[in-house]
N, C-alpha and C positions, 0 to 999 in steps of 0.2 A: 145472414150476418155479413157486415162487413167484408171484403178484403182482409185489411190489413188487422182486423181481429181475429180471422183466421190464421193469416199468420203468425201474427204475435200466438197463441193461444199454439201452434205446430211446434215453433220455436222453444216455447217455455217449455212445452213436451219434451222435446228432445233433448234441452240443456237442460232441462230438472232443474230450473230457477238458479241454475248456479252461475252468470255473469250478469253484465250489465245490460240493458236494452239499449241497442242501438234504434236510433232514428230511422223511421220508414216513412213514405208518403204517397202512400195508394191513392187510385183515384176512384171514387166512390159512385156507384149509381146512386138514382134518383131515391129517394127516401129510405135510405137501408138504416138498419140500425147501427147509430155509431157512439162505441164508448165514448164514455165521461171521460177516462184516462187510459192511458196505456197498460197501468196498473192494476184496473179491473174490468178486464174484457166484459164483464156482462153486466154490467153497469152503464144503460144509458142513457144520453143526453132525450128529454123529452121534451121538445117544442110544440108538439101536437097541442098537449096539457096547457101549455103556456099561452097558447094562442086562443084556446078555448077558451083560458080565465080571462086572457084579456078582451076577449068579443063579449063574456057573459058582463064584466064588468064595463066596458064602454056603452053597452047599451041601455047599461040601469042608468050611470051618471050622463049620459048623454053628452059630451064634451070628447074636445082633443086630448091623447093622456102625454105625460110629459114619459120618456124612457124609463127614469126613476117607478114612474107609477104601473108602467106597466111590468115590469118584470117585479117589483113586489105583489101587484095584486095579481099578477100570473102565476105567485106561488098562493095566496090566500086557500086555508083549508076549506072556506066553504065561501065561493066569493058571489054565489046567489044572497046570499044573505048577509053576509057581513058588512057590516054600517062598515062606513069611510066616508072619516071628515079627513082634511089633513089636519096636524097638529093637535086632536084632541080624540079620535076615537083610538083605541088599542086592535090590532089588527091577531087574526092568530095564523101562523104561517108555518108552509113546509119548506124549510130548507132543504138542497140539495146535499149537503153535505159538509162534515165539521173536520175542522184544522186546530190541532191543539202544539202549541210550543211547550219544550219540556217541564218548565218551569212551572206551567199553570199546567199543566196536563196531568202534575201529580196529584193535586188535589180532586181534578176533574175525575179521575182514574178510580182514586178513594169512593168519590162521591158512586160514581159508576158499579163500583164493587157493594156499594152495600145497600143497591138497588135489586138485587137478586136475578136482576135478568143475565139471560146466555150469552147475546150479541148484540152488537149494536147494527142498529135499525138505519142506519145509513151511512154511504159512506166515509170512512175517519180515518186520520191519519195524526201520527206523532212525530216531532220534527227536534229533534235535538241542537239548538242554539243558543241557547241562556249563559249555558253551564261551563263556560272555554270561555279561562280567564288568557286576556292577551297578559304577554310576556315577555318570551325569549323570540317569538316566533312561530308560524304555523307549524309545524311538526312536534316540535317539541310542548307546546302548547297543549296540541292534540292528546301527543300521549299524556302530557299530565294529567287535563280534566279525564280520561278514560280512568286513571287510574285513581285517582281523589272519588269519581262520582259513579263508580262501579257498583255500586249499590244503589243507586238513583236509576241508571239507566238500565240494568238488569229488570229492577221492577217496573219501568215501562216498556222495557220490551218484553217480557213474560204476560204483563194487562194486557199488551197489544195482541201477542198471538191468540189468547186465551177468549176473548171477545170480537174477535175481529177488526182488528184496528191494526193499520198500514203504518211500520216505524220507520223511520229517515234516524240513519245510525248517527254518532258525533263523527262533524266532517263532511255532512251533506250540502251544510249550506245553512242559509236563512229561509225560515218558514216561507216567510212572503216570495223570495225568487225563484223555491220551489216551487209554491203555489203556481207562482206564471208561469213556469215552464212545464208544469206540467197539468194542471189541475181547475185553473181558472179559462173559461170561456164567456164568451159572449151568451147571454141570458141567463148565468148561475147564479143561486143561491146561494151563499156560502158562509157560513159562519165562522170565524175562528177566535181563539183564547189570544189575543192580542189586539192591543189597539189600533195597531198597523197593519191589521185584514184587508182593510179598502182598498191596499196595490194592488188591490186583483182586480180593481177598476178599469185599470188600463186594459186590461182585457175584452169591456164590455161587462163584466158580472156587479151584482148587486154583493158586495163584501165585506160584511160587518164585523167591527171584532165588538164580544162579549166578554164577559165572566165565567168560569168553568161551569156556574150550575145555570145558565143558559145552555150550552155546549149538552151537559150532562142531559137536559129535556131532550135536545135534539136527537142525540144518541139511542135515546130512551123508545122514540119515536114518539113522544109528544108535541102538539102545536105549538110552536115557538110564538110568542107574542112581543110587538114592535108598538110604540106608540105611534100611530101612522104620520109621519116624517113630512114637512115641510118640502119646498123644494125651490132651490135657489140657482137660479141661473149664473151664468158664467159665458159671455158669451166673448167669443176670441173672435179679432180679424185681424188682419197683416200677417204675417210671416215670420218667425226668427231665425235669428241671424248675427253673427259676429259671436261677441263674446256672450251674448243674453241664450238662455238655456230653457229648459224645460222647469227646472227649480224655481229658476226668476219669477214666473207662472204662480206658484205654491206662494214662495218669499211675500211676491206685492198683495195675494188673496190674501193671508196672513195678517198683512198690514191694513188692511182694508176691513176686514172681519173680524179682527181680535182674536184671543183663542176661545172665546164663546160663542163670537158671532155666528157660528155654524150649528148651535144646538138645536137639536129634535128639526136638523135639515139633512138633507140629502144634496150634495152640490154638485149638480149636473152642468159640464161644459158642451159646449156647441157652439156652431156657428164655424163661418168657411177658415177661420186660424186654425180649425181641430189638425187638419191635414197636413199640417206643415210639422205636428208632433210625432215621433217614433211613438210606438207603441209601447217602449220600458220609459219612454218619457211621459209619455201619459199614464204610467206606471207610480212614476216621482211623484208628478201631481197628486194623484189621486193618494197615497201612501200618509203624503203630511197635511192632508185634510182633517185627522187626527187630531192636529194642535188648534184647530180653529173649532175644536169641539163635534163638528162636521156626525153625522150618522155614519154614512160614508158619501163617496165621490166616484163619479161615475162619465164614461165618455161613452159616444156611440159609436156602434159596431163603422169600422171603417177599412181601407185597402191595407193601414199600417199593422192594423191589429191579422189581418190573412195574411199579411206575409209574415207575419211573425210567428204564428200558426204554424204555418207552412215548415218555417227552418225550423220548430221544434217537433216536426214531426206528429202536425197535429192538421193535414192540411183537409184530412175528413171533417173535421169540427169545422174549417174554415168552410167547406164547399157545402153542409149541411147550413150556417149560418146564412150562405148568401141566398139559401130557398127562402129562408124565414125574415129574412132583412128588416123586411118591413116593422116587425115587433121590435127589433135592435134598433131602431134609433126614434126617435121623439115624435110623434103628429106632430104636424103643420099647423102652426094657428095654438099652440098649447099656452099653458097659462104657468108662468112662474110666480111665486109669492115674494121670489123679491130676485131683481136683474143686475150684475155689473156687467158692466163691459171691460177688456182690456183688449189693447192693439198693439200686437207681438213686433210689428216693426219698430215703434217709440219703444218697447220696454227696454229698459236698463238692466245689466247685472246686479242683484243685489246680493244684500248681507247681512241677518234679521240675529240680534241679538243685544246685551249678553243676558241672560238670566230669565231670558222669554223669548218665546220664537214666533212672536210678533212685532215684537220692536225693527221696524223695517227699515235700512239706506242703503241707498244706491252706494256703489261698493266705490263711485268716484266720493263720498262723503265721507266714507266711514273713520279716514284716517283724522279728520278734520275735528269731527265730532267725536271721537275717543279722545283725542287731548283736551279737548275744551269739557270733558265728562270727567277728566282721568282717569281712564282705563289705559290698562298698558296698551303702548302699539307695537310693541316689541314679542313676537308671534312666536311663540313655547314649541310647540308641534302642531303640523299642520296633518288633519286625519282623514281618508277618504275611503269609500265602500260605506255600509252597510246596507239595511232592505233598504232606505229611501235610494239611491245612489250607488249600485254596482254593479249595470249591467256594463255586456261585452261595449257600447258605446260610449259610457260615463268612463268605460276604463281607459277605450284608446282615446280621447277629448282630453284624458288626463295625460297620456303618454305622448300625444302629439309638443303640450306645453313641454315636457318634460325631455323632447328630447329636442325642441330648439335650446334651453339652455344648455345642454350636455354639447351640440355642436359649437356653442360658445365657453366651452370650458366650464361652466358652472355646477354646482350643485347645489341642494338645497340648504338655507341657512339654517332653516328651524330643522326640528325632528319632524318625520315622515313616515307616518304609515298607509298600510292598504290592506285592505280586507275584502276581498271577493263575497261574493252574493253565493254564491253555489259550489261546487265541487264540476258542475258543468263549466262556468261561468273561470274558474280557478285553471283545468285544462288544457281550456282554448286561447284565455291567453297569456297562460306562458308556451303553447304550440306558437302563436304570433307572435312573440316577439315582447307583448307589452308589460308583462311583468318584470321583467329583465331592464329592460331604461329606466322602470319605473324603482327598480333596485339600483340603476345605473346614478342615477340622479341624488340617492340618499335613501332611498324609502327599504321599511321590515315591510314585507307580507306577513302578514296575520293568519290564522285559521279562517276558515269559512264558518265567520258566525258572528253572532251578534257584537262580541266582547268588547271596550271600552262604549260603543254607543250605549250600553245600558251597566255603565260601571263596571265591566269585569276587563277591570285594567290593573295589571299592577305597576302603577307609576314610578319611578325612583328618578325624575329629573330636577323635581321639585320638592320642599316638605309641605306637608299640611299647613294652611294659614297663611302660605305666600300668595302674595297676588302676581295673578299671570294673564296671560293669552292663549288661548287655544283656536283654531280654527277646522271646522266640521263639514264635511257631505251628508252630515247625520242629521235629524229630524226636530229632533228634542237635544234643550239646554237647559233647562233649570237649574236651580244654585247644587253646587254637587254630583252632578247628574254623570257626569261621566268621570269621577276621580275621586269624589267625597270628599273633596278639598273646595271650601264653600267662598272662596278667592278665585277661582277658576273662570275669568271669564270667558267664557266658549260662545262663540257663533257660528252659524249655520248658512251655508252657502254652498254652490255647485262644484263639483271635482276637479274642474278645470280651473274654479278660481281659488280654490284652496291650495292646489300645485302652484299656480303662480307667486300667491301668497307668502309659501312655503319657502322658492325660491331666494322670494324680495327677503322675505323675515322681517315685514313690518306689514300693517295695517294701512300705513301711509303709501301703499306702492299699488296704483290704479292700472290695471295692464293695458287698459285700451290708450293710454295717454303717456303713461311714463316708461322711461325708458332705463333696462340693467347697463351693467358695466363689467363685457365679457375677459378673462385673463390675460387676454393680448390689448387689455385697456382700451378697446374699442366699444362704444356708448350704441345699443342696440334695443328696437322694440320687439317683443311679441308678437308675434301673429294669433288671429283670433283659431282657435283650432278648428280641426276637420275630422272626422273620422266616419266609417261606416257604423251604421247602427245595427249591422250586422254582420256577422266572418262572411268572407266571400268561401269558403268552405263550406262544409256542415259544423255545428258545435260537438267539439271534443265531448264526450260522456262523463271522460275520468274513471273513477273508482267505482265500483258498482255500491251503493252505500244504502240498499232499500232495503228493509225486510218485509216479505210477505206474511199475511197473514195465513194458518194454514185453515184448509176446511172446514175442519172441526177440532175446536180448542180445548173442547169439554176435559181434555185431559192434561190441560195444561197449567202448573201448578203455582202461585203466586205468591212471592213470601213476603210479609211486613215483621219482620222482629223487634217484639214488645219493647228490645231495648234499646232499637234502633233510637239515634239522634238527627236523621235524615227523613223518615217517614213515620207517619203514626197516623193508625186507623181512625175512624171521628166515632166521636159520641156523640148525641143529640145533645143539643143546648137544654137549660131548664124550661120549663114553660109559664107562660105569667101566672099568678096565682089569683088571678082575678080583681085585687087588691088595686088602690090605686095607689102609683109611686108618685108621693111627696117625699119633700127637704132634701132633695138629690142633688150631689156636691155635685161642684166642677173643674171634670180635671182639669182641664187648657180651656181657655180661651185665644184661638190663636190669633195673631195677628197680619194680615195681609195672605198673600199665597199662599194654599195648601195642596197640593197637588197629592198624586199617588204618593210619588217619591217623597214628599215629607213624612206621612203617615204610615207607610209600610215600605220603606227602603229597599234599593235593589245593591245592586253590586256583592258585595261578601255574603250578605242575607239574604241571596239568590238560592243556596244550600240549603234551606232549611223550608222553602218551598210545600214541602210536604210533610212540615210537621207543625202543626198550628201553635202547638206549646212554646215551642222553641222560638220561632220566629215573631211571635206576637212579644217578645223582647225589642223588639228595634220599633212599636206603636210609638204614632208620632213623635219621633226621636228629631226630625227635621223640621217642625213646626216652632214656629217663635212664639212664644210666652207672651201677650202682652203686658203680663204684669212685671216682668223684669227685663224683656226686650232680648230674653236666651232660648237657645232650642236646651230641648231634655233638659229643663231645670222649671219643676213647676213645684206650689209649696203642697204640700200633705195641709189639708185641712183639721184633718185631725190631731197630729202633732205638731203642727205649724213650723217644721222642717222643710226645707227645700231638696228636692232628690228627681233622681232621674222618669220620665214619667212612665214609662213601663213599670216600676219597681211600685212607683205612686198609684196605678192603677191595681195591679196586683195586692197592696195591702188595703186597701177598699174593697176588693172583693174579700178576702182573707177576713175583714172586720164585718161582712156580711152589709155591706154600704153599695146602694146605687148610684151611678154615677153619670154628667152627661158631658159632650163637647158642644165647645162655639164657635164657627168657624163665621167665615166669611163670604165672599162671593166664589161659584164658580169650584166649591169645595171638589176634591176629586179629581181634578184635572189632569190627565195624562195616562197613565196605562190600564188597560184591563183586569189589573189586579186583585180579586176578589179579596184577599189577605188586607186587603184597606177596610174591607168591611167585616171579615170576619174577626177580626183582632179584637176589636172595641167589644165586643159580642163576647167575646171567649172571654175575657177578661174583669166582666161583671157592666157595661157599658150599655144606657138603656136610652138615650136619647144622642142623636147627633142637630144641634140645628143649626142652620145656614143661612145667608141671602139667597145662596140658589146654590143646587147641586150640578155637577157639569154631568154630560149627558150619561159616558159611559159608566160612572160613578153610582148614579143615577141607578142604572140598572140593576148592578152590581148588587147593591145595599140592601133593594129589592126582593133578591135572592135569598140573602142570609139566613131569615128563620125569621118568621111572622111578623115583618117591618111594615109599620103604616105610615105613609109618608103623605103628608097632606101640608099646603101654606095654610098659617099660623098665622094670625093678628093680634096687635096689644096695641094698649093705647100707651102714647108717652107721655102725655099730661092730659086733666081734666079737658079740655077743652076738643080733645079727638076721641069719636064718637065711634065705637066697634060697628064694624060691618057685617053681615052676614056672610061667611065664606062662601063661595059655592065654587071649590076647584075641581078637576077631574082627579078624584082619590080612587084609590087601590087597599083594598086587604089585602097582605100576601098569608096565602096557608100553608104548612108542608114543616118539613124539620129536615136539620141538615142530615145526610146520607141516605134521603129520599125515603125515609121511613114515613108513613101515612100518618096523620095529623088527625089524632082520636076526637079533636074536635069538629072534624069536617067530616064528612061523610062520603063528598062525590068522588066515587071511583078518579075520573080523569084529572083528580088534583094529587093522585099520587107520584108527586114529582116533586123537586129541590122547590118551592114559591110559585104552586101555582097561584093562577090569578082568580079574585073572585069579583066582580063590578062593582062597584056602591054608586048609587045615585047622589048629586050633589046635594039633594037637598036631604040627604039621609045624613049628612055632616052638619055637626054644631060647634062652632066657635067661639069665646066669648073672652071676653077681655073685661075684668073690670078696674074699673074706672078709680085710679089712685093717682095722686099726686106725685109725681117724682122724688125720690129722697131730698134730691140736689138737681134744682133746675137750672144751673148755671152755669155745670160742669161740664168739658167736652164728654159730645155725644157719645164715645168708646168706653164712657169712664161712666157713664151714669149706670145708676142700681136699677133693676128693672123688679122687686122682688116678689115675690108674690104675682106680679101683673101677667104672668104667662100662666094660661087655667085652657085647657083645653077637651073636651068630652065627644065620644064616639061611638057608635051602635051598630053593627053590623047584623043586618036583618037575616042574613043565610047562616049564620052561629052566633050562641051565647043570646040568643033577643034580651033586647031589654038594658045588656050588659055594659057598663062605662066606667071610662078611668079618667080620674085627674090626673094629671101631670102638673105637679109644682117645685120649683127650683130655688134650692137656698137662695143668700148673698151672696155668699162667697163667688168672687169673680162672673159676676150673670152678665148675661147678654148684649151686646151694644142696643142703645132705644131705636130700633128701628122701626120701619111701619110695617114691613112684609117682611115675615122668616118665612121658611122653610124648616119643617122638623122630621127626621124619622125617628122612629117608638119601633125600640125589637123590642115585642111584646112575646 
């Protein structure tokens, strides 16, 4: 063993788990076995494995592999055999280990509990961040949510001990900063209940966020299965420098890629710019690969990512890496399916928004184009931290800005806050100094936690329905998204240009060119900042805020009370009844954007998390009506009343009425929230269909309870001629809380969705051929009715067996040529 796993392992003896781990950094012999984390000494890192799959797999495909490929198919459960195409074969994989945030970990927890197993099958961990509504301020904060959501965190920390799951108390920090600081290395596997898993890229690890009943397979110890991922280069040269960042990086891909451009990819950077990035910088990057859809984002193992190792006290991990190197970064000669370049000397600062976080301009435009847009340029509060943005270098980058205006007398004009990444991250600097300028300047410190980046803000500077400006270090801006106030326009840019921002308190204030006006009336510019991208110390610890899990939990007792309004146990959904569903209203057809956040809402409805009844009240609450151009206002078909669409769905189920949605492109987009998919579900909801599903969404839906999701063709007038579909489709089998699916039989699908293959040509499509009601109408507005007919057989259950699906008038589908449909069957 190890050194410093001996030690740790003497230490924990002696102290009987009672402080916090301080930072050690032993120097390791050749091949010894070295923990995954500090956290679980006998837990280790296996390269051996890794290197083996990827030699068994280079010599089937015979080619250079790109990083991306090899550390996935160096986790492949059987990678002798397993097909790999990219983009079309489904892979089945061993993750190293799963990361749940509180928020989704309750349901995952549920899901886990009523799987009957004793422990989880690999390493887990729960990370309390959702639930710490910003306020008054960190402390005060803190204590609130402990005391509001004591019942939430009680029963994850009772699941935790009781199964073997690692809990991070309220006040540790953000899942993701943990992650890095403690958890993610170079060649991991890592899954977590967030869409913001992929920061652990910057590490070197493969870091996906899912939906809890992926997580729950993993825990399970079942092969996690990936559509196998595309892989899209990114290749950096020059250097940054001045005012341009690490974010800039993300911001311009953004702009370049959309937020779909990155579906079913993997966005692998390289090339000799990697070097000139810290390692929490390549952290950011990799983090809001997220919004471009991205699988995840990935750099290779490099000197930034060892030293950073190093200062956290991981410099085993680092010195075991540099034997294996070779598997950590890309063959020579490898093949991307599609290349940008960008050159970090020319890049510019930028500033991607509002109401999308790919709307991209250089931050010398943005004041320009906000007035000629009308958007205010008059900056509300300027907000910095969260996972994309709060390491110890985002903070002093920010306090450097912050305290040249402070020696000019100024402060900031807008509101300011900050929010630390960790409780490590929170220690160290206010020991250095930087929390302190950065309160000096104007700015609240926040808790260590997610709070307004994902709506847990309680605002009071504005009302609801004023139009504003916000400016963000944060990742994600959708309409609402961090205030519920659908007027908000918030954008997204680096810490150091949001402090400036802040400062000026306009949108119109470029800092590399323009110039403040300090209180002694003397006209002065900005300097671009500097700071280390690491404490020339060690990192402060702080608070010790882990809980271990103990031995043996078997005695550890888990409460859900029937009358709880915070958690509720799950029932299995109904099962189809063989029948085919025709004349199936429609609740919404929504118009334009649908993301997570329209469909299952965060902020307030972050508490209800773990109780599907409760929460499936806020279903698409944020989605616009096309027929009357409102969110939560769609008509009852039935009584041809207009009412909220929660309440609308609920008396459809109530009247024993199937029902379906219509969305649009890219439906899904944004968080790992499986409560997007399971709402529609719970609530009588039997079809969702799309132009395209976005990726994580995708998965998500998957999961639910026996969803087939296959593209859909119709014709839109006589004259288009049905094609033969032939996509790669999926049966998913299983019911929700992993109870076995009496229609399947195989042992290894006793899990939340497992997967069973269909061949394409075992899928029939057909479309017949009718004349449009109204051929003259816009396309959004035409009746499609009857012309959607779709039939299906799955030869491993039911032979033989098939359903129509056919869809009143009432608000049917835009005439397109390619939907996308999922059927919870």
């Amino acid at each position: 063993m190890a050194p410093y796993c001996l030690l740790a392992a003497s230490l924990r003896h002696a102290l009987n788990g009672g402080i916090r781990r301080y930072h050690v950094a032993p120097v390791l012999s050749q091949r010894a076995n070295v923990a995954m984390s500090h956290f679980e000494p006998n837990e280790y890192i296996n390269y051996e494995k890794l290197e083996k799959n990827i030699n068994i797999v280079r010599k089937r495909l015979d080619r250079p592999l790109t990083l991306s490929e090899k550390i996935v198919y160096g986790h492949l459960d059987d990678p002798a055999k397993q097909e790999i195409e990219r983009g079309k074969t489904y892979l089945r994989l061993r993750p190293d280990r799963v990361a749940m945030q509180d928020a989704t970990a309750q349901m995952a927890m549920l899901q886990f509990i009523s799987s009957g197993l004793p422990k989880v099958a690999v390493p887990s961990t729960i990370h309390c961040d959702h639930l710490i509504e910003a306020q008054s301020g960190g402390e005060k904060d803190l204590r609130r949510a402990k005391d509001i959501n004591q019942e939430v965190y009680n029963f994850l920390a009772t699941a935790g001990a009781k199964y073997g799951v690692g809990f991070w108390k309220p006040g540790s920090g953000i899942i993701h900063q943990i992650i890095l600081e403690n958890y993610s290395y170079p060649g991991v596997m890592l899954i977590g209940t967030d869409s913001h898993t992929p920061n652990g890229g910057g590490l070197g690890g493969i870091c996906i966020g899912v939906g809890g009943a992926d997580a729950v397979d993993v825990m399970a110890g079942i092969p996690w299965e990936l559509k196998c991922p595309k892989v899209i280069g990114v290749k950096l040269t020059g250097k940054l420098s001045g005012w341009s960042s690490p974010k800039d990086v993300i911001l311009k891909v953004a702009g370049i890629l959309t937020v779909k451009g990155g579906t079913g990819a993997i966005i692998e950077y390289h090339g000799p710019g990697v070097d000139s990035i810290s390692c929490t910088g390549m952290a950011t990057i990799c983090n809001m690969g997220a919004e471009i859809g991205a699988t995840t984002s990935i750099f290779p193992y490099n000197e930034r990512m060892k030293k950073y190792l190093g200062k956290t006290g991981r410099a085993d991990i680092a010195a075991l890496a540099d034997e294996f190197k070779q598997h950590l970064v890309p063959d020579s000669g490898c093949q991307y399916d599609q290349v940008i370049e960008i050159n970090l000397s020319e890049l510019k600062p930028h500033i991607n928004g509002p109401f999308t976080p790919d709307l991209a301009h250089p931050v010398s435009d943005i004041g320009a184009v906000a007035e000629k847009e009308g958007w205010p340029v008059d900056i509300r509060v300027g907000l910095i931290g969260s996972c994309t943005n709060s390491s110890y270098e985002d903070m002093g980058r920010s306090a450097a800005v912050a305290k040249q205006a402070l020696a000019h007398g100024l402060k900031c004009k807008s509101k300011f806050t900050i929010t630390p990444g960790s409780e490590q991250i929170r220690a160290t600097i206010e020991r250095d100094g930087y929390a302190q300028i950065l309160r000096d300047v104007g700015g609240l410190v926040l808790a260590n936690a997610c709070g307004p980046c994902i709506g847990q803000w309680d605002r009071k500077d504005i009302k609801k329905g004023e139009k504003n400006t916000i400016v963000t270090s944060y990742n994600r801006n959708f309409t609402g998204r961090n205030d519920a106030n659908p007027e908000t326009h918030a954008f997204v840019t680096s810490p150091e240009i949001v402090t400036a921002l802040s400062i000026a308190g306009t949108l119109k204030f470029n800092p590399e060119t323009d110039y403040l006006t300090g209180t002694d009336g003397k006209k002065f510019k900005l300097e671009a900042p500097d700071a280390d991208e690491l404490p020339k110390l060690e990192f402060d610890p702080g608070q010790d805020t882990y809980q271990y899990p103990p031995k043996d939990g078997s005695g550890q007792h888990v409460d859900v009370s029937p009358t709880s309004q915070r958690l509720q146990l799950l029932e299995p959904f109904d099962k189809w009844d063989g029948k085919d569903l025709e004349d199936m209203l429609i609740l919404i057809k929504v118009k334009g954007k649908c993301t997570t956040d329209h469909i299952s809402a965060a902020g307030p409805w972050l508490k209800f998390r773990g109780h599907l009844d409760n929460i499936s009240n806020n279903l698409l609450i944020g989605a616009i009506n096309i027929e009357n151009g409102k969110a939560n206002s769609v008509r009852n078909a039935l009584t041809q009343e207009f009412g909220p669409v929660p309440d609308t769905a609920r008396y459809y189920k109530k009247m024993g009425v199937k029902w379906a949605v219509i969305g649009d492109e890219n439906y899904g987009e944004g968080s790992s929230r499986e409560h997007a998919a399971l709402e529609p579900r719970h609530l009588g909801g039997r079809v969702i269909i799309t132009k395209s599903f976005a990726r994580i969404h995708d998965r998500v839906v998957a999961l639910v309870r026996n969803p087939v999701r296959y593209p859909l063709r119709y014709a839109t007038n006589s004259r288009n001629q049905p094609e033969e579909a032939r996509p790669a489709a999926s049966h998913f089998c299983g019911s929700s809380g992993l109870q076995q699916d009496s229609s399947c039989g195989q042992a290894e699908h006793r899990g939340a969705g497992r997967l069973c293959s269909w061949k394409a040509s075992e899928m029939h499509h057909q479309a017949p051929q009718r004349e449009p009601r109204n051929n003259h109408v816009e396309p959004h507005l035409q009746r499609v009715t009857d012309r959607v007919v779709s039939s299906w057989q799955c030869p491993e259950q039911n032979e033989g067996a098939a359903a129509e699906i056919k869809l009143s008038a009432h608000n049917a589908p835009s005439a397109l040529d390619s939907i996308q449909l999922w059927h919870f069957s």
